[in-house]
C-alpha positions in Angstrom: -14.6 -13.0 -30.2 -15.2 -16.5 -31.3 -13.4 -19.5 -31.0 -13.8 -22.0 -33.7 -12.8 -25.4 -34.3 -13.3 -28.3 -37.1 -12.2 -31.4 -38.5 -12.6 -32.9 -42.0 -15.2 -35.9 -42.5 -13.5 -38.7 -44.5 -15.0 -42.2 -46.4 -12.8 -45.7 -46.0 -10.9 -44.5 -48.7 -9.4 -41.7 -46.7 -11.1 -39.1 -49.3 -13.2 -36.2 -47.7 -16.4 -36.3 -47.7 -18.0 -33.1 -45.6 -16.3 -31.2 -43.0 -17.9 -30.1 -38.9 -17.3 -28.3 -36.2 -18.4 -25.6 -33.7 -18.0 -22.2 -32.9 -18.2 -21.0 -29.1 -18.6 -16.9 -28.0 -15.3 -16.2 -26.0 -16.0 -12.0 -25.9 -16.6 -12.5 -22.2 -13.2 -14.6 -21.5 -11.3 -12.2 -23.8 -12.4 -9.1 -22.3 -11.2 -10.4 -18.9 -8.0 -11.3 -20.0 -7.5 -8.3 -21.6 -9.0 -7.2 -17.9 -6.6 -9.4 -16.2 -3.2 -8.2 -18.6 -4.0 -4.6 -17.7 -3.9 -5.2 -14.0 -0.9 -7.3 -14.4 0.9 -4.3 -16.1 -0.2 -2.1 -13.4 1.0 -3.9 -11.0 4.5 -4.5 -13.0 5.6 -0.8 -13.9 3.8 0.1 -10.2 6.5 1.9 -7.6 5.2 0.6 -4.7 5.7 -2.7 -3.5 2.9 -5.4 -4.4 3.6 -8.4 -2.8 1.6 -11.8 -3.0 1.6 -13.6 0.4 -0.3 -16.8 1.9 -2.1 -16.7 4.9 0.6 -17.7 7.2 2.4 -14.7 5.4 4.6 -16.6 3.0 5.8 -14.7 -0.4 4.4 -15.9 -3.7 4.4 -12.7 -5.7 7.3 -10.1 -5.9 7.0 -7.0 -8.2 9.7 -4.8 -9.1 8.4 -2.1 -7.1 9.3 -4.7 -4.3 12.8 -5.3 -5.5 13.3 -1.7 -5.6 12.4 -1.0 -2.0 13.6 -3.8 -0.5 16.5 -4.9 -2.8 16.0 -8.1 -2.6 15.0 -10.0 -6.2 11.6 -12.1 -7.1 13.4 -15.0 -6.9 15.1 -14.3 -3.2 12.1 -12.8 -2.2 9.8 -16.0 -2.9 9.1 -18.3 0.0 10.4 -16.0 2.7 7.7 -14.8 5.0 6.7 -11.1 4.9 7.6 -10.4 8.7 11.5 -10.7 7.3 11.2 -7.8 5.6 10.3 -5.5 8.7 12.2 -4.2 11.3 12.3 -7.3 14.6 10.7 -5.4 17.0 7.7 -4.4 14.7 7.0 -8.5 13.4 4.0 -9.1 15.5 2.1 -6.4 14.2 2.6 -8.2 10.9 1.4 -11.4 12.3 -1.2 -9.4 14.2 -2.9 -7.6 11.4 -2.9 -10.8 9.1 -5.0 -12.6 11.4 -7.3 -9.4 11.6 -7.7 -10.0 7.9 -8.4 -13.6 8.1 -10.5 -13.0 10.7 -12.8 -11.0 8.2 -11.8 -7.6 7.9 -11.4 -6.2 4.2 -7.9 -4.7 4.6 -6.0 -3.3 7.3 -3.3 0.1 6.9 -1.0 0.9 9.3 3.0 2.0 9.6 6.0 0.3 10.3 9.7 0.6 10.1 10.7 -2.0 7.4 13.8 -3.4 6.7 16.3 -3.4 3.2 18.4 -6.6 2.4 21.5 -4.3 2.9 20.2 -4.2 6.7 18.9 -0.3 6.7 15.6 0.8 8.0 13.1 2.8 6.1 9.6 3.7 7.3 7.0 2.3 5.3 3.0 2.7 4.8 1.4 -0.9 4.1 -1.6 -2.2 3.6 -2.6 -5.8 3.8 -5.9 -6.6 1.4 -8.1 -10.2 1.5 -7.7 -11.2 -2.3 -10.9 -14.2 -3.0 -12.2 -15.8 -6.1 -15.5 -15.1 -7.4 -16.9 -18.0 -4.9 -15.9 -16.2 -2.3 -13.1 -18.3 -1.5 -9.3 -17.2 0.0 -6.7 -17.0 -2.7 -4.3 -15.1 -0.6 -3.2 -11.9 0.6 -1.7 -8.7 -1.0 0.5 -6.6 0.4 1.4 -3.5 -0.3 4.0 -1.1 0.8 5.3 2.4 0.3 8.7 4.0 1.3 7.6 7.1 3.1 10.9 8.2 5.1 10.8 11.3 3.2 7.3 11.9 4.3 8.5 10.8 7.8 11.3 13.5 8.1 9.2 16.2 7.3 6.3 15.7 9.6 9.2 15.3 12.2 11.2 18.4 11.4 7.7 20.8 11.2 7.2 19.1 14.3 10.1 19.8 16.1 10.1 23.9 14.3 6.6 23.8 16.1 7.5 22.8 19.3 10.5 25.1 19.7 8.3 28.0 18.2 5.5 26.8 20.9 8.8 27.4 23.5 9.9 30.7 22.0 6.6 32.2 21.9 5.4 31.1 25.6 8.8 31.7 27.1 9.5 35.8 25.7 9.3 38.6 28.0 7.6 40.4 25.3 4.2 40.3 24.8 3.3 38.9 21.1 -0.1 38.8 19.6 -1.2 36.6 16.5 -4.0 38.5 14.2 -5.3 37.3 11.4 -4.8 39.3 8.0 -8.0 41.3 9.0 -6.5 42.0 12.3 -8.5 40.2 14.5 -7.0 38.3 17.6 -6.3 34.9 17.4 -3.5 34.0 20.0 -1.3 36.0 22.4 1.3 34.7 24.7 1.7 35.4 28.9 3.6 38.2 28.5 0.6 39.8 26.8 -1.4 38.5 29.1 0.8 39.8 32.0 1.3 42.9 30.8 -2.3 43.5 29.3 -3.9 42.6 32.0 -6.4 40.3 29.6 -7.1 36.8 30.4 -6.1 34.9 27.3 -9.7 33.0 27.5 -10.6 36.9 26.6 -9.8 35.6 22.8 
């Protein structure tokens, strides 16, 4: 790519006389524009929420992924602070993990119950990243954040189905062994143990 410019040389008379000019390689600026535009789109069409913040947490940069899991729009999303958008009793981690960042850590992921404009809660994975420019100074901070309630419920309901099935299976009279597909051993329960007469260390 090349970027070229030139005028036209004139006498008194206003008649040309010759023409100059230069010509300057731009494939390196080009290429990270076209660099730049890609990650721009990314970020754009992206479900999650990416969201531009300063270091004292203020919004600059609100994607639609944002709108769509918080509901609120770019433009009532800009200037707020980011700890508006989580649940009260969770704002100093926020506040916490931002000065981690600032205090030189490359990013920081954790969970937090977040909060939608409409006032419900959602559990959310986020991640807070150190953005700099190629001098190594601070533009800002992203942050991003992904609904995972669904996730959430899950892990809680196998969680629960495994603690009553740990109840069940200690509490029955009847002795119950676990085997393996080849029939080896791999768990047995007291009444086994009681009525076996095997320690269940034996396994």
């Amino acid at each position: 790519f090349v970027h070229a410019r030139g005028e036209v040389l004139r006498d008194e008379k206003r008649s040309p006389v010759g023409m100059r000019g230069s010509a300057q390689d731009i494939t390196e600026r080009k290429l990270a524009e076209a660099e730049l535009a890609r990650l721009a789109t990314v970020v754009a069409q992206s479900d999650d929420a990416i969201v531009g913040i300063t270091a004292e947490g203020t919004i600059f940069s609100w994607n639609a992924g944002a709108k769509t899991i918080f509901g609120y729009s770019a433009e009532e999303a800009q200037g707020r602070n980011v700890a508006t958008f989580v649940s009260p009793k969770r704002n100093t981690r926020i506040r916490h993990n931002l000065d981690r960042i600032l205090a030189g850590e490359a990013h920081r992921h954790f969970e937090s119950l977040c909060r939608k404009k409409d006032g419900s809660h959602f559990y959310a994975s986020l991640t807070i990243s150190l953005v700099r420019d190629e001098n190594g100074a601070t533009l800002g901070l992203i942050f991003v954040a992904r609904n995972i309630t669904e996730r959430k419920r899950i892990q809680d309901a196998l969680s629960e189905s495994e603690q009553k099935y740990r109840s069940l299976f200690e509490s029955m009279a009847q002795a119950v062994f676990i085997v393996d597909p080849r029939g080896n051993l791999l768990e047995f329960n007291p009444a086994a143990e009681t009525i076996f007469g095997y320690p269940r260390a034996f396994i």
